[in-house]
N, C-alpha and C positions, 0 to 999 in steps of 0.2 A: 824472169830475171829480177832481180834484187834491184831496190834504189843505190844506186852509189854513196860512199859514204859521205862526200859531198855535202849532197842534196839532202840525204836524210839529216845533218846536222844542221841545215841551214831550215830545213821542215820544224823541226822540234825546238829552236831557238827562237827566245825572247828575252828581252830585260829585264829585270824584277825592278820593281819601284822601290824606292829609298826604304816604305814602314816593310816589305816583303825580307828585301834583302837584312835590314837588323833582325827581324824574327829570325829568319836561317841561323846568322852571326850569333847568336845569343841561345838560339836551337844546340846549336854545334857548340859552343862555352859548357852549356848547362851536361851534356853528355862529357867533355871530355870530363869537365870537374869532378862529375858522380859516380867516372870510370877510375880516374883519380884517391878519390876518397874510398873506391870499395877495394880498391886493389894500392896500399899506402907505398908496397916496395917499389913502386913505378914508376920514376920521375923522380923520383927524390925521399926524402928520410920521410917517416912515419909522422903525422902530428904527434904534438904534444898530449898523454893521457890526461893532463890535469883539467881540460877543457876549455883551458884559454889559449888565443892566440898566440905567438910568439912575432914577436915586433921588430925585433930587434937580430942579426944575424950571430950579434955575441952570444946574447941566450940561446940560441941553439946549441953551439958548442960546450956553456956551460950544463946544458942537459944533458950533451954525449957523452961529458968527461966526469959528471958525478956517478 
């Protein structure tokens, strides 16, 4: 017979320490951003092709509407 699920979550349970936990935090940023950028229709409009940021939420629209 099987552990209960209980006890098997209470078995495999621990805290991660503060520097553990921002690696994960920053693990998981670094993926979704790179899932983000490979896939741009995802979450929102495509960056800018010119290679600079866009700063500002007016110049976006005046990219959309040139």
């Amino acid at each position: 017979m099987g552990t209960p699920p209980q006890m098997e979550f209470r078995r495999h349970f621990h805290a991660l320490s503060d520097k553990d936990a921002e690696t994960v935090v920053q693990t998981v940023a670094d993926l979704i951003v790179g899932y983000l950028k490979r896939n741009p229709g995802v979450g929102g409009p495509a960056p800018a092709q010119s290679g600079t940021e866009i700063q500002n939420p007016d110049d976006l629209q005046k990219e959309t509407q040139a």
